[in-house]
Steps between C-alpha positions, in 0.01 A plus 500: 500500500467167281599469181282469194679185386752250600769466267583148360882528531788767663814492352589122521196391743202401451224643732245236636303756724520767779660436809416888665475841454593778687480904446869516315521160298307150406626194583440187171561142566780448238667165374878511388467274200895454445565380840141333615475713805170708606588853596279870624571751251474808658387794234393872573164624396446631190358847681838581652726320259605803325567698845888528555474476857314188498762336250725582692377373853429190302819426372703635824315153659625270243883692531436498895420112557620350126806392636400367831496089532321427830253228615293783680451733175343446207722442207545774187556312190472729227347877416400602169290732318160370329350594152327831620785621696436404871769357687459148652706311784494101459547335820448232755188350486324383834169338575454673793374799622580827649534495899235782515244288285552175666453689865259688310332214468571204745573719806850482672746266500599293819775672668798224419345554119571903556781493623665225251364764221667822678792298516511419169452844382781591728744313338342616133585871618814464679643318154367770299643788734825299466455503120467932531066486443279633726138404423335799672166318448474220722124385595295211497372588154829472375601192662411177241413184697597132364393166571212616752704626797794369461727732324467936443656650217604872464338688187418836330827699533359796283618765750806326626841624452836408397768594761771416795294407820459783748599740182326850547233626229601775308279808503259520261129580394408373882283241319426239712404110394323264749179424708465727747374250750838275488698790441862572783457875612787626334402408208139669558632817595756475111813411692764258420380170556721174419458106617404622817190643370410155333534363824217728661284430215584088604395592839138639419467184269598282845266787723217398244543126518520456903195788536277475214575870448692793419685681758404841390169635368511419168480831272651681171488817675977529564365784757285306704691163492811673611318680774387142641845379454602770720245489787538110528877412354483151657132328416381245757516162362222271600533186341195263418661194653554494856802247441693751344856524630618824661836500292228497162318818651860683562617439161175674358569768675878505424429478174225804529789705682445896337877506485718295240748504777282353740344215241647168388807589290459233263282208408752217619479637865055482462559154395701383782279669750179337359677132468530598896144607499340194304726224766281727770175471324555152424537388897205663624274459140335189672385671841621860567442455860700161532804701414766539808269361752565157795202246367251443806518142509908557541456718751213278688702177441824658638337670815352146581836297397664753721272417801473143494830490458563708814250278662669164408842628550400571903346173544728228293807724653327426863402137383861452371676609803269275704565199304876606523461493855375170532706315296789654682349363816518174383829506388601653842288261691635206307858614549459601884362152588704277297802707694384413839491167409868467384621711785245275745641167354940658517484614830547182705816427227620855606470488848701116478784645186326210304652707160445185326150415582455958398649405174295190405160692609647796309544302158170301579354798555647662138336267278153741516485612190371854665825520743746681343692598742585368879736482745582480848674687740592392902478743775860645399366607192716248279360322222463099557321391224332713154402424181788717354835321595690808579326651769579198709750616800427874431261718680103553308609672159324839464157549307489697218143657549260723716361361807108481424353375807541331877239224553431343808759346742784714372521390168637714193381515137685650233485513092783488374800219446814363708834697439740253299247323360574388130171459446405834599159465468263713728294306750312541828703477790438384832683541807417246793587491832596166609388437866510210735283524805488861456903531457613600228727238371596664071313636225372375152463673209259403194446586179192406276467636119285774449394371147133383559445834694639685229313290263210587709525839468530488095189295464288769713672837373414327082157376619419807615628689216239296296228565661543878489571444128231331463246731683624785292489332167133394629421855624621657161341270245150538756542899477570510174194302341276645794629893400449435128152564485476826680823601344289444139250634578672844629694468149141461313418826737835743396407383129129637512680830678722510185202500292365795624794620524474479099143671513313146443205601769271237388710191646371360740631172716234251473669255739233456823687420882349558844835593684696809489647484155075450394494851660789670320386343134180692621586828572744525187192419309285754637830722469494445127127500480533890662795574258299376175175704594772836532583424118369726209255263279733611207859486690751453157752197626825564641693347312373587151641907375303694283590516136580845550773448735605201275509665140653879488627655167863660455518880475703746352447807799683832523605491878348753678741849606660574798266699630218311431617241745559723728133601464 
């Protein structure tokens, strides 16, 4: 329905061309001259411009949406009527295009580019339901895109209305404004529909974008289209993209409820839910299948960490205790001998009361810097001569420690230190027998530090700690540049998967390998070989909707009777 001519100027603007047409109204390319701003004048045809309904559908969009400021609908500036009596809406200007053309087109949008648009249509609805308007047209034909795919822009409210939110219709003529196809049930059938209704019509928009199609045969016929509404109230929703997050898929259908009870109840609860849904999408967008999963190389490296260090723990705790064991042996041995020899070299001074001759072999004796501890008792059990002053005169002062061992010739070793002892340092102690010819003549006890054993036992317990740290750093960084390969290539393998996954049948891996991953690339390649030679010569892409589905006009329908859907 074009128009003979295009006029020079409307009202103030000046008209630099046609932006679109459609069955009710043309859209010129206007120019505010005052203010220096390009605008869309929106006029009705001159074959309906006399008709009082379509004046006043025309002008009920510029009353609906003329007062509503939002980034997500385009802007009303001004109505007026031209020189041959049509009535014209200035507004908003966009370079864009509709979402149906654009599809239309270029095919679908990625998914994190749907639902960002949904979103943003979401919030242009729920601040127009605040405002009292219900669009009662929503669809990708009326849905202006900006700046590529960046930004979506609510238009055309010619059949919107005025209202509270959730605010029955009154009874009327039963004349009903939409497109069937994107149309809530309610509304179908001539009920009272409100922001709920807008909501549905959101959801087929999101149903359309994550499918590539409609969810219910699309047809004119109220009749029909409410009988498939009835036999299959919740559509199956298949979406294109295998990534797509479960939580997207339940708020299609949430939004597709046939109940306004059951739906969303306004647009700020959709956009919550789909700011959930794009975090979702955006953690498993990379690799679907890498999403909640233990890599292999973790679990390889930490099964063979585990082993080896089972393995090394065994055998440096054996070597450890061994080594323990021999040092202690030394220190025993060295302590046990170098007691005989005191208690060899006092017993003739016992057996003659030489105290002073005890005394002097006693403090000789003390100057080893690994005695701590000695002293001499006769065969009453008194004290003659010790290193600590005190005991002298008094009976063997009691040890402070567990008995450890009996060695040969009846002598004692304990760990542990010398009650009264102001040093109270721990130490091994030796008791010793003193004998001459067989008699027992007093008894000598000897203490030697424990230090170097200790010391001893430090140095093996941190060099063995080293070496298992070692060996595991070793074992990790070895498994981890030896599993990266594989580990690739079974990430290069899930990718082609994905791909067919997507319908591309005619990848193919080209990478060549005699081992067992050589085997896999080759039977996914016959796989897709089998899949490609299953496909229809003329199979229409996936991702690309027809321009039917895309671009449907508005109606005015009479709802169908009672009794006709009961029929």
């Amino acid at each position: 329905m074009g128009e003979p001519t295009i006029p020079r100027t409307i009202g103030r603007y000046r008209i630099d061309g046609v932006l679109g047409e459609g069955a009710m109204a043309i859209v010129y390319a206007g120019f505010d001259p005052g203010i220096d701003r390009p605008v869309a004048i929106k006029c009705l045809h001159r074959s309906i411009a006399a008709d009082p309904g379509s004046r006043q559908r025309f002008l009920q969009e510029a009353r609906a949406s003329g007062h509503l400021v939002h980034p997500n609908i385009v802007t009303i500036f001004d109505t007026g009527e031209t020189e041959d009596g049509r009535k014209y809406i200035a507004m908003e200007r966009l370079s864009g295009e509709t979402l149906a053309s654009r599809v239309a087109r270029d095919g679908l949008p990625p998914l994190a580019v749907a639902i960002e648009l949904v979103s943003q249509v979401a919030a242009a609805l729920d601040y127009a339901h605040g405002q009292g308007v219900i669009h009662h047209d929503v669809k990708p034909e009326n849905i202006m895109l900006a700046e590529d795919w960046h930004y979506a822009k609510l238009s055309d409210f010619g059949i919107a209305e005025r209202r509270a939110a959730h605010l029955n219709l009154q009874a009327g003529d039963r004349k009903t404004g939409g497109t069937p196809a994107y149309m809530a049930p309610e509304r179908l059938r001539g009920e009272s529909a409100d922001a709920r209704g807008d909501l549905f019509s959101l959801g087929v928009v999101l149903y359309w974008l994550i499918t590539g199609k409609l969810p219910w045969p699309d047809t004119t016929d109220l009749k029909r289209l409410l009988r498939e509404r009835q036999r299959q109230p919740r559509p199956t929703v298949t979406p294109l993209d295998p990534a797509t997050p479960p939580m997207l898929v339940s708020i299609v259908r949430t939004l597709l409820a046939p109940t306004p009870e059951a739906r969303y109840q306004n647009g700020a609860e959709v956009i919550n839910d789909l700011r959930l849904a794009r975090r979702e999408y955006e953690r498993t967008s990379e690799s679907p299948l890498a999403a909640r999963i233990i890599s292999l190389r973790l679990r390889w490296i930490g099964a063979l960490s585990a082993i080896l260090c089972l393995v090394l723990l065994v055998g440096l705790a054996a070597i450890y205790t061994k080594q323990n064991s021999a040092v202690t042996g030394l220190a025993t041995d060295f302590g046990s001998t170098l007691g005989r020899m005191v208690a060899s070299e006092s017993a003739e001074n016992l057996l003659l009361n030489d105290d002073a001759a005890t005394r002097a072999l006693v403090a000789d004796m003390s100057r080893n810097g690994q005695i701590h501890y000695l002293a001499i008792a006769n065969r009453q059990g008194s004290v003659v001569a010790s290193t600590q002053a005190s005991d002298v005169g008094r009976a063997l002062p009691a040890i402070a420690g567990a008995r450890q061992q009996t060695l040969d010739d009846g002598v004692e070793r304990f760990l542990g230190r010398v009650a009264e002892d102001n040093r109270g340092n721990e130490m091994l102690l030796f008791d010793v027998p003193i004998r001459y010819q067989d008699k027992s003549v007093g008894q000598l006890r000897l203490g030697v530090s424990n230090a170097p054993l200790l010391a001893a036992q430090r140095t093996t317990f941190w060099v063995i700690a080293a070496v298992l740290a070692i060996t595991l750093m070793a074992l990790v960084g070895a498994a981890y540049w030896l599993f990266r390969q594989p580990l690739a290539l079974l990430g290069m393998l899930g990718d082609a998967m994905m791909r067919v996954a997507r319908a591309d049948y005619g990848y193919r891996i080209r990478l060549v390998r005699r081992d067992e991953l050589g085997r896999l690339f080759a039977a996914f390649n016959l796989m897709n070989s089998a899949l490609q030679s299953r496909q229809p010569a003329e199979a229409p892409m996936p991702t690309r909707p027809t321009a039917e589905d895309a671009a449907q006009p508005t109606l005015v329908m009479s709802p169908p009777a009672a009794n006709d859907d009961a029929r």
